[in-house]
C-alpha positions as CSV (number, residue, x, y, z in Angstrom):
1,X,9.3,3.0,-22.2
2,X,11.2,0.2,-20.8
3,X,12.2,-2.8,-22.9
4,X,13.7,-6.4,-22.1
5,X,17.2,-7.2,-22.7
6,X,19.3,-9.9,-22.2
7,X,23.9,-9.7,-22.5
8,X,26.1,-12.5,-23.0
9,X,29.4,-11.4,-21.8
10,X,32.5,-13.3,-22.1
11,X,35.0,-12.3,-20.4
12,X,39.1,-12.5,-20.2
13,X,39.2,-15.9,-18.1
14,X,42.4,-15.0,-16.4
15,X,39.9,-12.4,-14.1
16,X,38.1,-14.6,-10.9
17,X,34.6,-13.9,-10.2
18,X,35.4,-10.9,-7.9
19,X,36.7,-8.8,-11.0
20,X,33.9,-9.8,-13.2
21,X,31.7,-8.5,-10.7
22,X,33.2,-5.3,-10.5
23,X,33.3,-4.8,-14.5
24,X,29.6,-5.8,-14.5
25,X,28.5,-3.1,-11.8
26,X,30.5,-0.7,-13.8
27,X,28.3,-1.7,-16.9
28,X,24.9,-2.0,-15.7
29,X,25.7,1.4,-13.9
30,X,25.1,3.2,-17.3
31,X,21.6,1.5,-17.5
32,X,18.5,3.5,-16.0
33,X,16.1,1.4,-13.7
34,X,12.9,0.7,-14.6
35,X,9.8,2.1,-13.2
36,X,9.7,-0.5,-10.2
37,X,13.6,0.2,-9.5
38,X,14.2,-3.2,-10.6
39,X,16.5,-3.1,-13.3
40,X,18.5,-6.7,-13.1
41,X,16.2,-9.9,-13.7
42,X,18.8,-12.4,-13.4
43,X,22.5,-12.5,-13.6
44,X,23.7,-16.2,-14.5
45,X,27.6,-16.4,-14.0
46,X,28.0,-19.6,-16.3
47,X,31.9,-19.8,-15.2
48,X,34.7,-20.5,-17.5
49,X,33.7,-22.7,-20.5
50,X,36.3,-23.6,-24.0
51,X,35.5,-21.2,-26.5
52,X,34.8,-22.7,-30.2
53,X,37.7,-21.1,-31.6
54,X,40.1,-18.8,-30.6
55,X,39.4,-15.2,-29.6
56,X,41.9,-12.7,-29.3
57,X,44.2,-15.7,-28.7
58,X,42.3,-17.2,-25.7
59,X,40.9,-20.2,-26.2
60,X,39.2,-20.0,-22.6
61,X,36.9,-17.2,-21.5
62,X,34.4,-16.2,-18.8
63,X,30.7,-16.3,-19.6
64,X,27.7,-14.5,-17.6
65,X,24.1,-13.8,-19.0
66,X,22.6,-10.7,-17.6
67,X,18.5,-10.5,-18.4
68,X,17.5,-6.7,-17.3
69,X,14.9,-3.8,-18.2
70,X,15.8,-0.5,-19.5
71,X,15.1,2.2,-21.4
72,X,16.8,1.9,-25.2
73,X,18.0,5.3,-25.0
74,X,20.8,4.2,-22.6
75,X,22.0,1.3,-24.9
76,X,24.3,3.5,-27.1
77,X,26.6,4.1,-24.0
78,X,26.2,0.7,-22.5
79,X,27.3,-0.8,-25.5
80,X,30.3,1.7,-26.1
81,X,31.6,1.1,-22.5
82,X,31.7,-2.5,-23.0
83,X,33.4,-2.4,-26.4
84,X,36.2,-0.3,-25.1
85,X,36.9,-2.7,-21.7
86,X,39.7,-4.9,-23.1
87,X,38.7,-7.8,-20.8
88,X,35.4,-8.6,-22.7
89,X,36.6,-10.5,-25.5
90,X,32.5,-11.1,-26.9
91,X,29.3,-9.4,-25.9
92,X,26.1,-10.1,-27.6
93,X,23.0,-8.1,-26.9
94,X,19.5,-9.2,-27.8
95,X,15.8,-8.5,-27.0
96,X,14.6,-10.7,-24.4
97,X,11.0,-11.9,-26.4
98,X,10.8,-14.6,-23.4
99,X,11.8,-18.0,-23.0
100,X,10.5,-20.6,-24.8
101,X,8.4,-23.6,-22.3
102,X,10.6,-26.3,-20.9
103,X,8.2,-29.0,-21.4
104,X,5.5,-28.8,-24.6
105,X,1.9,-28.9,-23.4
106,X,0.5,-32.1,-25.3
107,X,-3.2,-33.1,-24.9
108,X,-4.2,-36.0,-23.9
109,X,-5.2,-37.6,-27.2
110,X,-1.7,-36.5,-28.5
111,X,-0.1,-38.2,-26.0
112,X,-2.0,-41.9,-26.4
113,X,-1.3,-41.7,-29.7
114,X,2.5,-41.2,-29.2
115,X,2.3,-44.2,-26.2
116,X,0.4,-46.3,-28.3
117,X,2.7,-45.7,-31.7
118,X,3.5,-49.3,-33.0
119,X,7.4,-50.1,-33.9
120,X,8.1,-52.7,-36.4
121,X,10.7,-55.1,-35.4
């Protein structure tokens, strides 16, 4: 049984996009491909952003979010693999429960009343 995931990596920021790609195919080689083949949903390469504090004395680092499908069992390995790279400073791995709406479906009524809300002056 395949589950959703989703992997935020960040990643040495002294390594240009090239090398990031190369550790990521190394990662998401350990993952098994979901019934369609498909494994990778998206792959976001956010660039390099300032971290919130320091990590590993960097105060810069690389991010990329990875959604994919995969069977749990393969996790154990995945994770391990990442751990020991040295140029992922932070990796978080979550289930992907989906993404919440962009926009909040209002009704009409709702939405008069918000328009027609009066503001005291």
């Amino acid at each position: 049984m395949t589950r959703k995931y989703e992997v935020v990596y960040i990643f040495d920021s002294a390594l240009d996009e090239a090398q990031v790609n190369e550790h990521l195919q190394r990662f998401h080689a350990l993952l098994k491909p979901s019934a369609d083949g498909e494994m990778i949903r998206s792959l976001e390469h956010w660039g390099k952003r300032t971290l919130a504090y320091p990590i590993k004395r960097w105060d810069t680092g690389y991010y990329v979010v990875a959604k994919y499908d995969t069977d749990p069992t393969t996790l154990p390995e995945f994770e391990r693999a990442i751990r020991l790279d040295e140029s992922v400073l932070r990796h978080m791995l979550v289930i992907d429960e989906g993404a919440m709406p962009a926009t909040m479906k209002v009704d009409d009524d709702s939405a008069e009343d918000l328009r027609t809300e009066d503001v005291d002056e």
